[in-house]
N, C-alpha and C positions, 0 to 999 in steps of 0.2 A: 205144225200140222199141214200137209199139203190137201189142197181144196181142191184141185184136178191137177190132169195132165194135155197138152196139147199139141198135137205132132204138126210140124208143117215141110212141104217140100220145097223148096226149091224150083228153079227150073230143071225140069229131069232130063229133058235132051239135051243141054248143057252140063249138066251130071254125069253123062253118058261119053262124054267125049271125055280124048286124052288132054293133062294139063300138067303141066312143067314147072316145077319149082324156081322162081325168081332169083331166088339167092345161089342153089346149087345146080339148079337144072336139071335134079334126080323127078323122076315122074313120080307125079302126089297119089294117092290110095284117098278114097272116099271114108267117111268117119263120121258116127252118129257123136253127136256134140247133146248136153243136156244143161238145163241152167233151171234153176229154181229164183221166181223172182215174186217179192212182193208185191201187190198191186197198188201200194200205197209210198211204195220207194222212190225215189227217183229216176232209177234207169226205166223203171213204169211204163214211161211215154214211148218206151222203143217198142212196147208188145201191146198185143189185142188182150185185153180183157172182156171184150165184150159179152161172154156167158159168165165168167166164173170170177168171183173178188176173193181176195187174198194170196195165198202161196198156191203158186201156179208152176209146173214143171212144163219147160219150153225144149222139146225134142225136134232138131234139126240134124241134114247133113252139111258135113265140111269138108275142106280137102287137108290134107295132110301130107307132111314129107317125108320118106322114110329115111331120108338121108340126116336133115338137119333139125326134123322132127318139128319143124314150123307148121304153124297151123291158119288157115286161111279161110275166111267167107267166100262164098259164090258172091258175093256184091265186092269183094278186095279183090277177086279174079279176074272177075268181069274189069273192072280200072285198071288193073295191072295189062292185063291180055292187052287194051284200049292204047295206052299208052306205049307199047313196045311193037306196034303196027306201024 
């Protein structure tokens, strides 16, 4: 049974800009990603539960490739982009 749902953004003017696939270099398309996580699980500690305990729906964007269909965090972008400067 899901107890809520909790949408979070991003950085949007980082969202907003163009971003290149690492592996193919084909330009990534932005992509709502969802995850359902318990708040008693382990992975737990990586989300806010602060309002709601139990099964929690975690709606974020991500980037995506449409070439090699790789899928990427704004926090794997941000290292990746850092690293190839």
């Amino acid at each position: 049974m899901l107890n809520g749902i909790k949408y979070f953004n991003n950085d949007v003017f980082y969202m907003m800009k163009k971003h290149y696939c690492p592996d193919c270099k084909a330009l990534l398309k932005k992509v709502k990603v969802s995850r359902i996580v318990n708040s008693k699980s382990p992975e737990a500690k990586n989300f806010d539960f602060s309002d709601v305990d139990g099964n929690v729906k975690f709606v974020c964007k991500e980037f995506e490739c449409s070439e090699c269909k790789r899928h990427i965090t704004v926090s794997e972008m941000r290292e990746i982009e850092k690293r190839e400067k």
